[in-house]
C-alpha positions as CSV (number, residue, x, y, z in Angstrom):
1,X,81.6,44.7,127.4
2,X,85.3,44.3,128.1
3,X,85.7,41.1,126.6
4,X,84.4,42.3,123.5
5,X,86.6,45.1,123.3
6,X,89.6,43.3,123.7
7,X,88.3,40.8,121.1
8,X,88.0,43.5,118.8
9,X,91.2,44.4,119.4
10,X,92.6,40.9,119.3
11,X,90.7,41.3,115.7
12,X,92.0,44.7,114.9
13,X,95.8,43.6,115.6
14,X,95.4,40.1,113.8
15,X,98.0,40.6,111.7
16,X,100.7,41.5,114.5
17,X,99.5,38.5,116.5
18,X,99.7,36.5,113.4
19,X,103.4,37.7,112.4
20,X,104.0,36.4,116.3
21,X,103.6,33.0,115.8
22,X,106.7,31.9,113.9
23,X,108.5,33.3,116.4
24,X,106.6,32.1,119.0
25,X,106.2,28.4,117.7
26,X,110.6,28.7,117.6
27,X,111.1,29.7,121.1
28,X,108.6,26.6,122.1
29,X,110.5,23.9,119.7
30,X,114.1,25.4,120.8
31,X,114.2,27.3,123.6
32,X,111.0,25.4,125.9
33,X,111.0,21.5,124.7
34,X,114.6,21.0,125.5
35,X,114.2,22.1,129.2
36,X,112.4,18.9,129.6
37,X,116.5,17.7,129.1
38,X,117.8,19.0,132.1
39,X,116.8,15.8,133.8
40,X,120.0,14.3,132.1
41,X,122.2,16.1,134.7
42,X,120.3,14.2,137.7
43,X,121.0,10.7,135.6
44,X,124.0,8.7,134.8
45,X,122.6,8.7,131.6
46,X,122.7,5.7,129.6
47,X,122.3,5.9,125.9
48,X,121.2,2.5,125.3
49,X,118.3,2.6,128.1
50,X,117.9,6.0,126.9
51,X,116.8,9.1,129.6
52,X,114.3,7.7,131.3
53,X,115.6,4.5,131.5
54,X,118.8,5.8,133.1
55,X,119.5,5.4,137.1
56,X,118.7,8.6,139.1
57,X,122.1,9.6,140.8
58,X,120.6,12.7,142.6
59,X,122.9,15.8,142.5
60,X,126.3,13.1,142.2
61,X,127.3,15.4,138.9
62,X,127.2,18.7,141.2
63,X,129.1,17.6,143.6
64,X,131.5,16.4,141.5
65,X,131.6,19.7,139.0
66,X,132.6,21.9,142.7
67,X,134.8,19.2,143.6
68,X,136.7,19.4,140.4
69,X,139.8,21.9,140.6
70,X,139.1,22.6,136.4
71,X,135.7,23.9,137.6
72,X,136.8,26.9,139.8
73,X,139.6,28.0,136.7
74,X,136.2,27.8,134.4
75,X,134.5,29.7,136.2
76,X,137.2,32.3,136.9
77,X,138.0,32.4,132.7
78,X,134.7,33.0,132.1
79,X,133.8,35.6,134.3
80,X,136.9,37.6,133.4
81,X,136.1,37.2,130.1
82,X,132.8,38.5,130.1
83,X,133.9,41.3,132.3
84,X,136.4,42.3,130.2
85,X,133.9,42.3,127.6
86,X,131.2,44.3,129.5
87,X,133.4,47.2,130.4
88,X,134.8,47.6,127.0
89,X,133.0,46.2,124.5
90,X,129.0,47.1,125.9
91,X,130.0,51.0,125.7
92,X,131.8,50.8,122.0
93,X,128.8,50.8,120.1
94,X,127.0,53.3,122.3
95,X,130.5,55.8,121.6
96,X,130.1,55.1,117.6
97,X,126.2,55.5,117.6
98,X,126.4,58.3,119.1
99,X,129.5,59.8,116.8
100,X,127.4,58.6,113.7
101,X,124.5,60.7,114.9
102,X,126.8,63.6,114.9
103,X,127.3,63.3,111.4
104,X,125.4,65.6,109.4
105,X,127.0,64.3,105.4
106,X,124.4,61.4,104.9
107,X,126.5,60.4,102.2
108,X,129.5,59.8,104.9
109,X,127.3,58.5,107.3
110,X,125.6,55.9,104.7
111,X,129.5,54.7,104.0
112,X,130.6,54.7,107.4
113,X,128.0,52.7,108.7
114,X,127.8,50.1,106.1
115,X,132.1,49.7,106.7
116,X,131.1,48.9,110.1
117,X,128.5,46.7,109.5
118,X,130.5,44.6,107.1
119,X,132.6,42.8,109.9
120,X,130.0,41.4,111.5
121,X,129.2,39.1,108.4
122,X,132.4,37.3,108.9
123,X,132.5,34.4,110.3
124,X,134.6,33.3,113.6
125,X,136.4,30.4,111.2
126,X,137.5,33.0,108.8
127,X,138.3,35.4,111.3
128,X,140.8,33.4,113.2
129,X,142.5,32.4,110.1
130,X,143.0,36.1,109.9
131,X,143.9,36.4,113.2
132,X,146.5,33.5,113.3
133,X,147.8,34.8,110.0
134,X,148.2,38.5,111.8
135,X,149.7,37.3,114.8
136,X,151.7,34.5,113.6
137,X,155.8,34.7,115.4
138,X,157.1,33.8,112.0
139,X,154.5,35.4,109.0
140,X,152.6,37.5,110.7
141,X,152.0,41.3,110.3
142,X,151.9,42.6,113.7
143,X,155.0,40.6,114.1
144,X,157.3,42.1,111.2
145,X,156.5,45.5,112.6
146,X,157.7,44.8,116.2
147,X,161.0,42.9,114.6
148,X,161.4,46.1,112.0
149,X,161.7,48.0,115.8
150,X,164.3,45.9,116.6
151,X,162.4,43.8,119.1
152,X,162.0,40.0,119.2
153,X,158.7,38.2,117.7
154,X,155.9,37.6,120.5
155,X,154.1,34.3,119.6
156,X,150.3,35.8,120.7
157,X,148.0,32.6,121.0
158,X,150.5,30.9,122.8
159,X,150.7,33.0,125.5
160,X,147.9,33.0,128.3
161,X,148.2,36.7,129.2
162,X,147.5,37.9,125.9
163,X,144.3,36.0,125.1
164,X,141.5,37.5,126.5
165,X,142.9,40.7,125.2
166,X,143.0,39.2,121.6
167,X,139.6,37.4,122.2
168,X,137.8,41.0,123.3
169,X,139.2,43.3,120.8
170,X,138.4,40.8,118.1
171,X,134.9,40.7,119.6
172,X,134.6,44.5,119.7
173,X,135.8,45.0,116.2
174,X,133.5,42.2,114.7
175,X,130.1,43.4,116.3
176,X,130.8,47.7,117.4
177,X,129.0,48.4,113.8
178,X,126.0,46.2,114.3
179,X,125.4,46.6,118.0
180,X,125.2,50.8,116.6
181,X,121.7,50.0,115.0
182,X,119.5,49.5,118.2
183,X,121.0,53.0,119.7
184,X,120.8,55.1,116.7
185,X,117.1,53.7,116.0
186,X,116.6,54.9,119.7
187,X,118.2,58.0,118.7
188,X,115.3,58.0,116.1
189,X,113.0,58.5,118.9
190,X,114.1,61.5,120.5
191,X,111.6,64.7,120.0
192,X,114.0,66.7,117.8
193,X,112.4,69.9,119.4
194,X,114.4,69.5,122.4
195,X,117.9,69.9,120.5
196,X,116.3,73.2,118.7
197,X,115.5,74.2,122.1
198,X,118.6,73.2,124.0
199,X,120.3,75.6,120.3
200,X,119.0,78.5,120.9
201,X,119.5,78.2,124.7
202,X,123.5,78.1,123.6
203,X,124.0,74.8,124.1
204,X,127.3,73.2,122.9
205,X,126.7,69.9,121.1
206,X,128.3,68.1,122.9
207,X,126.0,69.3,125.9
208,X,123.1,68.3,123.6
209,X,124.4,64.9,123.7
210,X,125.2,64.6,127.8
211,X,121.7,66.1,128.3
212,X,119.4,64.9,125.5
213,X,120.9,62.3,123.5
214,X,122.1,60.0,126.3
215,X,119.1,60.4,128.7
216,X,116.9,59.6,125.3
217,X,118.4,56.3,124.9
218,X,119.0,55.0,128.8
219,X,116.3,52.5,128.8
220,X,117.4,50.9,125.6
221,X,121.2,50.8,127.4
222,X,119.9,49.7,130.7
223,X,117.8,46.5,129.1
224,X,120.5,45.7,126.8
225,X,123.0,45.6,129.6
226,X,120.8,43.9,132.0
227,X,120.1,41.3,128.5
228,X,124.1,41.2,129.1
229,X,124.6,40.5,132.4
230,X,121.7,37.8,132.3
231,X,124.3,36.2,129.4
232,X,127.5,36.9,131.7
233,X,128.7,33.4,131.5
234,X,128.1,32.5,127.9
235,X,131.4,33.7,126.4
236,X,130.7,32.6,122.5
237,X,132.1,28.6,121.8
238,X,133.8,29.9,118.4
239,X,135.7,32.3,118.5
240,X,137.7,30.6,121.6
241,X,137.4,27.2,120.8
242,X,139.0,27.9,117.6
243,X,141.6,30.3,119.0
244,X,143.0,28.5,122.2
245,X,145.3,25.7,122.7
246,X,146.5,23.8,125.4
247,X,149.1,25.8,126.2
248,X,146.2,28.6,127.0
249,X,143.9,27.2,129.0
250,X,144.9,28.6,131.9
251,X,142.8,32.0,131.0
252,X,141.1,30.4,127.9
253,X,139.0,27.3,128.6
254,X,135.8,28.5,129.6
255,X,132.0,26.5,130.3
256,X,131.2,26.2,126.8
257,X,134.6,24.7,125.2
258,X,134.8,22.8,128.7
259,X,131.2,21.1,128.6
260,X,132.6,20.3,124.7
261,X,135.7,18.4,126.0
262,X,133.8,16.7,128.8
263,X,130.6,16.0,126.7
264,X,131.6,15.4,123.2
265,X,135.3,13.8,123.7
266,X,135.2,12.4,127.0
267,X,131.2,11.3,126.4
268,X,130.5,12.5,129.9
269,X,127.1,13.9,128.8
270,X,125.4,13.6,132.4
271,X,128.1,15.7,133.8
272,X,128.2,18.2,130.5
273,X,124.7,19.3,131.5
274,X,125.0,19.4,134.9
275,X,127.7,22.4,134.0
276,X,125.2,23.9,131.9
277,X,122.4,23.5,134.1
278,X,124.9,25.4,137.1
279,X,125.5,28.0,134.2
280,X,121.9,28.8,133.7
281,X,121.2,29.3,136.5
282,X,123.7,31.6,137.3
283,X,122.4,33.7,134.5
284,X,118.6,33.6,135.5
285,X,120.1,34.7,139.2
286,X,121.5,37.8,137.9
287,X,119.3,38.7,135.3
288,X,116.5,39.0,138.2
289,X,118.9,40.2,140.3
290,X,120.7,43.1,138.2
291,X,116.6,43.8,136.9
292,X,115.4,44.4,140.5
293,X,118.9,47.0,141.3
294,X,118.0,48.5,138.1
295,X,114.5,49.2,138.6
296,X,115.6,50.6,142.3
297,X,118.2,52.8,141.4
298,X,116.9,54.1,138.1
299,X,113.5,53.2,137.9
300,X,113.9,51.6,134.5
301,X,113.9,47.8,134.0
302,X,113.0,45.0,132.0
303,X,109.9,44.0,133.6
């Protein structure tokens, strides 16, 4: 009797299970089949004798990625990088979500969101141009108003200190309008009784939004951050790689421009995914790690 009802429903639902499988059929092609690649970081892989043809070296390319002083200033960059990008680019679109659902002129609102939205359809190649334009010592905006003060002209991408500055507010800027849609379709979601109710209790608003609004959306913050933090070493290849310069490495070379440099210049492609492989698993570590604190402290949690 069970399995028919669950066939029925199978039968009811077809249509969502059908709209599943182009999805599903990407994540096997992409995401699944190229696992089976990982091998390549236990090889001295030879692309004449192809992968399985190569000689099994054991974990050589591990031991020589933590005996490598590049790999410690790698790792360094990119967790930095990420932090920096965690503490103030993860709560920028959560501020401006929750300032949009202030707004009560939907004409205003409509605008406002779609000029936020628009940066996010730029690409990384045109936005460095812009940036390198804005920040250039000799032609660049920013640098005519700090000469105009009297000052002398700061060349910005050639100075270590100030990239991961440039890198994160250029990040925040780009995405804060389109990371707003996920909390303000949350926001959707919230019994609208509870801020008539919380009104005639006297209620300021921006009680209504410490006490209802916030609490309404916590999951949907708590899985996207834990979705971050599973992602804390992937840093973005563009907008760096396009961006830094020699003369920046020091805080800009991160895993994904270093694997290119190692893998695609240097043809070191045994040793390029053996640095990816590390980073992986570093991610799935504390995804499943920040999941479990999560569902201990709060009681909320991806799975």
């Amino acid at each position: 009797m069970q399995a028919t009802g669950k066939l029925q429903y199978w039968i009811r639902h077809r249509w969502l299970y059908i709209f599943l499988i182009p999805g599903l059929i990407y994540l096997l092609v992409f995401k699944y089949v190229p696992m089976f690649g990982v091998v390549i970081a236990f090889k001295e892989l030879n692309l004449i004798r192809g992968i399985w043809g190569s000689d099994w070296i054991g974990l050589a390319n591990f031991t020589t990625l933590f005996d490598s002083p590049h790999f410690y200033r790698v790792l360094r960059n990119s967790l930095l990088l990420s932090i920096y990008q965690i503490v103030w680019g993860f709560p920028a679109p959560i501020i401006v979500a929750l300032m949009l659902n202030e707004v009560r002129q939907m004409a205003f609102k409509r605008i406002s969101q779609t000029i936020l939205y628009l940066p996010h359809f730029i690409s990384w190649v045109v936005l460095a141009g812009i940036l390198i334009n804005f920040l250039s010592p000799s032609s660049g905006l920013v640098n005519h108003l700090i000469t105009s003060m009297g000052y002398g002209p700061v060349r910005f991408l050639m100075e270590p200190s100030y990239f991961r500055s440039i890198i994160v507010s250029a990040e925040i800027w780009k995405e804060v309008g389109w990371g707003t849609i996920i909390y303000l379709a949350a926001m959707t979601g919230i019994d609208p009784t509870l801020y008539e109710s919380a009104t005639i209790d006297g209620a300021s608003r921006l009680q209504r939004i410490w006490y209802i609004t916030i609490p309404g959306i916590a999951t949907t913050v708590v899985i996207l951050l834990l979705l971050k933090l599973g992602n804390i070493l992937d840093n973005g290849f563009e907008q760096v790689f396009l961006l830094y310069n020699p003369l920046t490495y020091e805080t800009a070379d991160i895993f994904e421009t270093y694997t290119y440099r190692i893998g695609l210049q240097d043809g070191r492609l045994s040793y390029a995914t053996a640095v990816g492989l590390f980073k992986s698993i570093v991610g799935f570590v504390l995804i499943v790690s920040a999941n479990y604190a999560a569902r201990k402290i709060s009681g909320k949690s991806i799975w």
